[in-house]
C-alpha positions as CSV (number, residue, x, y, z in Angstrom):
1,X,14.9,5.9,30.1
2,X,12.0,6.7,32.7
3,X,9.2,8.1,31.2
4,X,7.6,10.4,33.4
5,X,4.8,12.8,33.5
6,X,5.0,16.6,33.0
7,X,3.8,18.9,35.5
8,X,0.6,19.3,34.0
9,X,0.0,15.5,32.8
10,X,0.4,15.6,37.5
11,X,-1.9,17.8,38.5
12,X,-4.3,16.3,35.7
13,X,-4.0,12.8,37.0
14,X,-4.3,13.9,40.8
15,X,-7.6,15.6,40.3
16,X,-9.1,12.3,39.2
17,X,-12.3,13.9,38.2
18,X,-13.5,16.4,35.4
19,X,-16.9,17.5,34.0
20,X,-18.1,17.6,30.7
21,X,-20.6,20.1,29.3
22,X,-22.5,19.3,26.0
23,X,-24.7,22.1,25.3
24,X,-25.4,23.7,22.2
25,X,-28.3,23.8,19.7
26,X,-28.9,20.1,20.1
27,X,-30.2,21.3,23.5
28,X,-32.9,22.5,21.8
29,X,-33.7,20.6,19.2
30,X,-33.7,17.3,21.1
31,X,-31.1,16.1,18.7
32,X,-27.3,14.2,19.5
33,X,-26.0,15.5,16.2
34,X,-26.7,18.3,14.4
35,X,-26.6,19.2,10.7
36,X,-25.2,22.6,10.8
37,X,-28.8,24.3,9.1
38,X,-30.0,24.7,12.6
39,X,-31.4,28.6,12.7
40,X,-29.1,30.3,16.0
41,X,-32.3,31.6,17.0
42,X,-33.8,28.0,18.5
43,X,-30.4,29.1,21.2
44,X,-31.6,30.5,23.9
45,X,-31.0,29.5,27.7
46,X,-32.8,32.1,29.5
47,X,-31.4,31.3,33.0
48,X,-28.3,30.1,32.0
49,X,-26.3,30.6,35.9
50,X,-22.9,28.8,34.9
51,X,-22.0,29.6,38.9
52,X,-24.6,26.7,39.1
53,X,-22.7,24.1,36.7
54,X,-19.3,25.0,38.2
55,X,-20.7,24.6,42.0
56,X,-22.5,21.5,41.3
57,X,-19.3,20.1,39.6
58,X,-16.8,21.4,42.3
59,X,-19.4,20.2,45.1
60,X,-19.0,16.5,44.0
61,X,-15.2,16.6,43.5
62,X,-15.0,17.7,39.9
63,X,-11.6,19.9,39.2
64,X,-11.8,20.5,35.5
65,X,-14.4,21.1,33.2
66,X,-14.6,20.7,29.8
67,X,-17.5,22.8,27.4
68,X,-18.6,22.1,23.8
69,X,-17.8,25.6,23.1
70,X,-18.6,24.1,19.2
71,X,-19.9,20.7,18.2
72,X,-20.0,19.0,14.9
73,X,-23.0,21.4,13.9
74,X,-20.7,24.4,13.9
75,X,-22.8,26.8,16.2
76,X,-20.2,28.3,18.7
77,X,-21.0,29.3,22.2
78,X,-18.8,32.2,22.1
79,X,-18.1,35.6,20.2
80,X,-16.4,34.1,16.8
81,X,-16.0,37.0,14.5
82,X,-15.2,34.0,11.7
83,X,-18.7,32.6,11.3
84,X,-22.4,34.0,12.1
85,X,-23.5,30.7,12.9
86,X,-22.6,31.5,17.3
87,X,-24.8,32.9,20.0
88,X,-24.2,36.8,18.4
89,X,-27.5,35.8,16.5
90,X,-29.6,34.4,19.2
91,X,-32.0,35.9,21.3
92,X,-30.0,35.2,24.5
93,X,-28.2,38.2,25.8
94,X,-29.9,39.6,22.8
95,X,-26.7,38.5,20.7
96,X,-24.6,39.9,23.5
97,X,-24.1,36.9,25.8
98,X,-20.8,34.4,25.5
99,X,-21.1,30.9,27.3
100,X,-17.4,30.8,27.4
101,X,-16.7,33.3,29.3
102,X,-19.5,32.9,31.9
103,X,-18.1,29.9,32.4
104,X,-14.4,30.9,32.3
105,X,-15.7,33.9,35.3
106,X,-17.4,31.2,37.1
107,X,-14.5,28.5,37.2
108,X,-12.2,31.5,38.2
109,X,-14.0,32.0,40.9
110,X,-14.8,29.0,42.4
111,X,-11.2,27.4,41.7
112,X,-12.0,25.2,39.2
113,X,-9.3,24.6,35.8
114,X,-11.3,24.9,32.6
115,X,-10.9,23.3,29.4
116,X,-12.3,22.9,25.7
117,X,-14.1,20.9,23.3
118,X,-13.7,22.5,20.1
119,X,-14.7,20.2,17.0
120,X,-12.8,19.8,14.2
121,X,-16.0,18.2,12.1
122,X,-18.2,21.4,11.1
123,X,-21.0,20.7,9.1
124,X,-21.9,24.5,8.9
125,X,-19.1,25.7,7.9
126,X,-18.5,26.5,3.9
127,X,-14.5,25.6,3.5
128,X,-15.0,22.6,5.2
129,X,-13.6,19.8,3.2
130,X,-11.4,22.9,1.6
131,X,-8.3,21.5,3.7
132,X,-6.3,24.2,4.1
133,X,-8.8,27.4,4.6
134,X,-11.2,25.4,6.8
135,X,-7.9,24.5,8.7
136,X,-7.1,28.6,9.0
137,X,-10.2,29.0,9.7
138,X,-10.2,26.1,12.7
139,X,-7.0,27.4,13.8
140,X,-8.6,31.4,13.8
141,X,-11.6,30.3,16.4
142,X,-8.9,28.0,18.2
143,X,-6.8,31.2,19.0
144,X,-9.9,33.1,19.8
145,X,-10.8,30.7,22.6
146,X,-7.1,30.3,23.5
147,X,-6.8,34.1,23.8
148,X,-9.7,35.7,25.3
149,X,-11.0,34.1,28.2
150,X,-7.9,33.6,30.1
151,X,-5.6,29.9,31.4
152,X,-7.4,27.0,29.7
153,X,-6.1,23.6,31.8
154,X,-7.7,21.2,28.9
155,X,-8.0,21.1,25.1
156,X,-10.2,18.3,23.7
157,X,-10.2,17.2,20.1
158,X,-12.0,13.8,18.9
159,X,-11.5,12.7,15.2
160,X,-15.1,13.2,14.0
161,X,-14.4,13.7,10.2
162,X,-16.6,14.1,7.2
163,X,-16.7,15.6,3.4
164,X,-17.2,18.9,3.2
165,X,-19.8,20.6,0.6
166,X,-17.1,20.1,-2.2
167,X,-17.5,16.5,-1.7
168,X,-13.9,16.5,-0.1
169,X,-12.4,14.8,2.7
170,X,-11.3,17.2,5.4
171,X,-7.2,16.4,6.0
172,X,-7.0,17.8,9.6
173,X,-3.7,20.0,10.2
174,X,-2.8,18.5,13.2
175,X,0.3,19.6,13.9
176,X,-0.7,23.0,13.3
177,X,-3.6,23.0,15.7
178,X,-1.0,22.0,18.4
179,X,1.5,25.0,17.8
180,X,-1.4,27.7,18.0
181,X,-2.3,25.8,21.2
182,X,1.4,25.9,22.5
183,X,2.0,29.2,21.4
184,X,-1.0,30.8,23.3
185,X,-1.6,28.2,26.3
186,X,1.8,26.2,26.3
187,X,0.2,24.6,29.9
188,X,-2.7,23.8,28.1
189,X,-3.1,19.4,27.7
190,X,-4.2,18.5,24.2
191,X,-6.1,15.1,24.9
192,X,-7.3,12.5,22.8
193,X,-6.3,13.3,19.5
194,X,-3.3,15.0,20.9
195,X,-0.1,14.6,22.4
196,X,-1.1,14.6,26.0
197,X,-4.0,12.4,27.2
198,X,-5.3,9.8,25.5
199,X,-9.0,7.9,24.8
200,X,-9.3,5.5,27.0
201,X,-11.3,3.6,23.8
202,X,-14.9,3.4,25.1
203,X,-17.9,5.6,25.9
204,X,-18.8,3.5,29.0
205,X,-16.8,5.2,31.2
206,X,-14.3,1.8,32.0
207,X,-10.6,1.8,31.7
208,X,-8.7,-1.7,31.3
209,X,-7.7,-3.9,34.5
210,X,-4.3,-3.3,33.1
211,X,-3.6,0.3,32.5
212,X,-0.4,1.4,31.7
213,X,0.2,5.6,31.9
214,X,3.0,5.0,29.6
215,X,2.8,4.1,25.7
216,X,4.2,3.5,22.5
217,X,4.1,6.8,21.0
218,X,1.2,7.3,18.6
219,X,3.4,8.9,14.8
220,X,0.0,11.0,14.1
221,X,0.2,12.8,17.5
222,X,4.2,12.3,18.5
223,X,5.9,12.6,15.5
224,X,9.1,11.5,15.8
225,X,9.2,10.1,18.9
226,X,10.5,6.4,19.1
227,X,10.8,6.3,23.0
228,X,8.0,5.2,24.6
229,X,6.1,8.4,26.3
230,X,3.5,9.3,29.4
231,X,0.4,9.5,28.1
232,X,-2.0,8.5,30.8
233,X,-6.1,7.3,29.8
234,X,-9.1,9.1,30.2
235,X,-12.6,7.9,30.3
236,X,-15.5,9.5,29.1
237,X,-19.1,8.8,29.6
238,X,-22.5,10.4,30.3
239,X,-24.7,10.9,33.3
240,X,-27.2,10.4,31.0
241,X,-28.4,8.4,27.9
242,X,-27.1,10.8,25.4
243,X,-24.6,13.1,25.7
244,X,-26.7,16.4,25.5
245,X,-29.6,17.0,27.8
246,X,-33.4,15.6,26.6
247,X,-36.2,16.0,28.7
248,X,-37.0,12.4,28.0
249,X,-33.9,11.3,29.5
250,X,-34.5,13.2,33.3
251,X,-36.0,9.8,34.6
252,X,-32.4,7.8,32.9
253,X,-29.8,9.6,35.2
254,X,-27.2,7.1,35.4
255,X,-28.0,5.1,39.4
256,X,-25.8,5.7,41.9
257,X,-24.5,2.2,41.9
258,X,-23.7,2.2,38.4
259,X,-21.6,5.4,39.0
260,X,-19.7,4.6,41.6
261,X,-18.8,1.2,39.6
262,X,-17.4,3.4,37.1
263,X,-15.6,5.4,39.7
264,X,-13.8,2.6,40.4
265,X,-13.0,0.9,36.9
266,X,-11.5,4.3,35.6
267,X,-10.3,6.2,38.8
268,X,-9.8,3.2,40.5
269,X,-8.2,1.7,37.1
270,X,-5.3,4.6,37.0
271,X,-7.4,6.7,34.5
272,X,-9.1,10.1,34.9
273,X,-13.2,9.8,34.8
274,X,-14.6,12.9,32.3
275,X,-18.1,12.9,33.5
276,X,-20.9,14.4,30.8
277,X,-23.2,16.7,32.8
278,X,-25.2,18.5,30.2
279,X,-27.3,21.9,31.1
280,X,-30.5,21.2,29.9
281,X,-32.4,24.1,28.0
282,X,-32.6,26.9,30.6
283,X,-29.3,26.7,30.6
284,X,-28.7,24.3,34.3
285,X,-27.8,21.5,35.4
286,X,-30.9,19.7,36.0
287,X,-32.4,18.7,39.1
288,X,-32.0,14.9,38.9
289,X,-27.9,15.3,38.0
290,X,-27.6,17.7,41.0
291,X,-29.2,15.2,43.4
292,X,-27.3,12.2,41.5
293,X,-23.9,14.0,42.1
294,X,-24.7,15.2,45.6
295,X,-25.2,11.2,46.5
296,X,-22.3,10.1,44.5
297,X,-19.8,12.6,46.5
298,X,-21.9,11.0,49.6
299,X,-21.0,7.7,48.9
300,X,-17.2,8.5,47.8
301,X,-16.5,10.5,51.0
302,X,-18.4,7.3,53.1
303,X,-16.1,5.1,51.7
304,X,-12.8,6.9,51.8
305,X,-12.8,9.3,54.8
306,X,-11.6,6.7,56.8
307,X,-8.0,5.0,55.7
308,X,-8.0,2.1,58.1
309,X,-4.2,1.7,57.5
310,X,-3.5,5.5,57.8
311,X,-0.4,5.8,60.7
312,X,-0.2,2.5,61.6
313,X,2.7,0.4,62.3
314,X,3.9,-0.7,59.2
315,X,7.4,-2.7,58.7
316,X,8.9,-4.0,55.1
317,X,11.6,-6.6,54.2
318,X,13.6,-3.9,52.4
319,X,13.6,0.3,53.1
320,X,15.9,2.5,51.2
321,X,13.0,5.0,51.8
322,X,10.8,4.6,55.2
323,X,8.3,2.0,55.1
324,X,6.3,4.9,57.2
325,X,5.6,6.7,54.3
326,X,3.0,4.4,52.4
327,X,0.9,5.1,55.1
328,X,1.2,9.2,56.3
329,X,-1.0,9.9,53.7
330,X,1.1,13.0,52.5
331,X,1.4,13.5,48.6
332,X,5.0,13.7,48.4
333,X,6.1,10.6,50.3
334,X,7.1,6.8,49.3
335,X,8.3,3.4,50.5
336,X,10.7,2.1,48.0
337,X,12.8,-1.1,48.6
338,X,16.8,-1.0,48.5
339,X,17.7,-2.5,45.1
340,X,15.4,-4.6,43.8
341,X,12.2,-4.6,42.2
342,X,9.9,-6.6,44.6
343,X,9.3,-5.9,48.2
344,X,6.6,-6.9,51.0
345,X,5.1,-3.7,53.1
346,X,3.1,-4.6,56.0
347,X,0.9,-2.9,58.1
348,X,-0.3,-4.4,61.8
349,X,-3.7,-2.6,62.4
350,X,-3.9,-3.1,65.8
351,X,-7.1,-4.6,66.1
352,X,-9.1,-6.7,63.9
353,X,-10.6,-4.4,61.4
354,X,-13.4,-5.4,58.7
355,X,-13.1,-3.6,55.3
356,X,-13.9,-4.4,51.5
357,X,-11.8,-1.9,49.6
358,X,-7.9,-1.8,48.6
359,X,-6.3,1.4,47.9
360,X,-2.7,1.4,46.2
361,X,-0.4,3.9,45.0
362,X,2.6,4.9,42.8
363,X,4.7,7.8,42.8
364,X,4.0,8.6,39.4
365,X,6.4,11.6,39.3
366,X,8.7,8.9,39.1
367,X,7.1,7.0,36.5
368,X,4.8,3.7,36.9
369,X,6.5,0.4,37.4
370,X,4.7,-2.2,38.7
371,X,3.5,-5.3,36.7
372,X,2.0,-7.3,39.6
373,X,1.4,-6.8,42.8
374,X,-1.1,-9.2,45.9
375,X,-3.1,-8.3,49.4
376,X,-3.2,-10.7,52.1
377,X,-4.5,-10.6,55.0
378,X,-3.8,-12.5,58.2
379,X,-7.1,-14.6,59.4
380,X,-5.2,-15.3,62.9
381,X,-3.5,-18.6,62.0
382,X,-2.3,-17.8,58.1
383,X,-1.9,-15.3,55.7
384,X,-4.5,-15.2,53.0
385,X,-4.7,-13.9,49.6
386,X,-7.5,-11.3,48.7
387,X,-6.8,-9.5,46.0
388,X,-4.4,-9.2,42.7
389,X,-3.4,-7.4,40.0
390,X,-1.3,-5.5,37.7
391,X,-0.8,-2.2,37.3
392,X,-1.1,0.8,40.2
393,X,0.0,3.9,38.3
394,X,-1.6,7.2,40.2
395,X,-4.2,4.9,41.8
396,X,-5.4,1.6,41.9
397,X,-8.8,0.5,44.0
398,X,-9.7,-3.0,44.4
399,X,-12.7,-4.4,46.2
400,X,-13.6,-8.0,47.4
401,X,-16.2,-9.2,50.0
402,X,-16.4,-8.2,53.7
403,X,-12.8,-9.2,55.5
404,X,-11.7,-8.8,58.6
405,X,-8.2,-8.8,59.5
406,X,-5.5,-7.6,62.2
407,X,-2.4,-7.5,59.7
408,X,-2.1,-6.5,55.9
409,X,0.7,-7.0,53.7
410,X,0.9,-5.5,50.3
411,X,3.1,-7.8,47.9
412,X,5.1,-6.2,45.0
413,X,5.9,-9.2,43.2
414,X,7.1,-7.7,39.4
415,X,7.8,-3.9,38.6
416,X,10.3,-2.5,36.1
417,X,12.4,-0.7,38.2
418,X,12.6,-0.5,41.8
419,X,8.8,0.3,42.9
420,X,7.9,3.5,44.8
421,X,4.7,2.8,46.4
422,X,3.2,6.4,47.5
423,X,0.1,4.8,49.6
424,X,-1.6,1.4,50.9
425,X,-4.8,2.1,52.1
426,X,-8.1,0.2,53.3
427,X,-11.7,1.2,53.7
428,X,-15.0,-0.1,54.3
429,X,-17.8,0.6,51.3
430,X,-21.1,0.3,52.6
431,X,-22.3,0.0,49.0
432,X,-21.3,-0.6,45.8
């Protein structure tokens, strides 16, 4: 059996990018952790504009975003009628205001899916290490959030555990913190310690050369399951140093080259990229991030608003499905050879062309397949090799030095069933 993504595992995967949003009291105390004694007073972002964050994000690309609506110090940035430790004691609004929903308003209107980052490790919080009240009480603030600011696209756990003040262990409850999240958002993903998306396993940002969508099923978060599942990578990583905003760091934004590198070793590796952007303590997105993102979504659109290969003669040595359609650049099109599991796809570009960068893709709907695929090029007199690899899944980018060529041919040489190749592409970066 196939596995194959669910309709929301799709539309996460196609948007290739999504924001993060550490803010909190560590905003202000120029800490990456707190301790949960923090007073809720230090909290207060007086020109908090979340229309900024979301236009910033959905200005570079970004489709999701993701909020630390409660970190490991236990201060929520919404309404919790479980704890005091929230914004309802801050000055800001004066105890009225709710960073949730300014940003749920704002993503609503601009058209951007928002998700949730709610932690599991409380360090405020009394019952915590008391496993099952602190896990009512975790599942209380997760309906709350799953309830009152409307859809939710993304829930994000990490497995950040400690003792609580009884000297106890916290045993999470799991399971049960999926079924309030299916019963009040069943289109909601649960990623990385959840059934839906998983870590990629670094904070750098970088997904393997080999990247397979589908796994072995992991028992804590599939029980039961013995087949192996979709459960596609995501990579996390900050703009920045640290993952909440320090006026120290505004001269440490992440370079543009460096970015884009990661763009293509998670995007470009068949993984989504989950970008930190963290509001600093007015509560925006600060002016060196802004600028950083604005040149990143420069450089992206330089590189890839030109498909070299786009609607060009292209001929295969096997076509159950048109060999056209690898290169119409619709969504719901694919070349797919007549019973077999390797096939040859070429594409005569008329002219000699120069370009440096390899685009490739699956139709994932369908599951991912291919184990091993090569470019070559034609130099005039013979074909030559310039480029292999792996796995394609939703995308796979490849770059090499400056060639220039007349006639490409992409090379399926291994896949698992009979590969559906959804694009072959080319493009010229101007920088790396």
């Amino acid at each position: 059996m196939i596995a194959k993504p669910t309709t929301q595992q799709l539309a996460w995967q196609e948007a290739e990018l999504t924001m993060f949003l550490h803010f909190g009291v560590n905003t202000f105390t120029d800490r990456e952790w707190g301790e949960g004694t923090e007073d809720p007073k230090i909290f207060n972002p007086i020109d908090l504009d979340a229309r900024q964050w979301v236009q910033s994000a959905k200005d570079a690309g970004f489709k999701y975003m993701i909020l630390t609506a409660k970190h490991h110090d236990g201060f929520c940035l919404f309404q919790s009628k479980y704890t005091e430790h929230s914004v309802k004691n801050s000055p800001w609004k004066n105890g009225k205001g709710d960073v949730v929903k300014e940003l749920s308003d704002a993503c609503r209107e601009f058209g951007v899916k928002m998700g949730f980052y709610l932690s599991p490790w409380d360090r405020h919080e009394q019952s915590y290490g008391d496993s099952p009240v602190y896990n009512q009480y975790f599942k209380n603030q997760l309906a709350e959030l799953l309830t009152n600011y409307g859809e939710m696209a993304e829930v994000w756990f990490d497995g950040a555990c400690g003792e609580g003040p009884n000297g106890k262990r916290q045993e999470y409850d799991w399971a049960g913190f999926y079924d309030v999240v299916r019963k009040h958002q069943p289109n909601a993903l649960i990623a990385i310690c959840g059934p839906d998306v998983r870590w990629v396993g670094n904070e750098d940002g970088y997904a393997r050369e080999t990247e397979w969508s589908v796994q072995e099923p992991n028992p804590t978060f599939h029980p039961g399951a013995t087949d192996k599942i979709w459960y596609p990578a995501e990579c996390d990583v900050s703009i920045r140093p640290g993952w909440f905003w320090h006026a120290s760091e505004d001269e440490r934004v992440k370079s543009l080259e460096h970015l884009i590198d990661i763009y293509y070793k998670s995007v470009g590796r068949n993984s989504v990229l989950l970008l930190n952007v963290p509001p600093n303590n007015r509560g925006l997105i600060a002016d060196p991030d802004v600028q950083r993102l604005k040149e990143f979504r420069k450089s992206l659109d330089e590189t890839f608003t030109v498909d070299f290969a786009m609607g060009k003669p292209v001929s295969a040595d096997s076509v159950e499905l048109p060999a056209s359609s690898a290169v119409d650049g619709r969504g719901d099109t694919y070349w797919m050879p007549k019973e077999k599991t390797t096939g040859t796809l070429e594409v005569d570009l008329g002219k000699p062309v120069t370009f440096n960068v390899s685009m490739v893709k699956e139709y994932i709907p369908m599951g991912q397949g291919v184990e091993a695929y090569s470019i070559e090029a034609w130099d005039g007199t013979e074909w030559k090799v310039i480029s292999t690899g792996t796995t394609i899944g939703h995308k796979k980018l490849d770059r090499f030095s400056d060639v220039t060529a007349s006639k490409v041919r992409l090379n399926i040489q291994k896949s698992q069933f009979t590969p559906q190749i959804r694009a072959f592409g080319l493009f010229k970066a101007s920088r790396f």
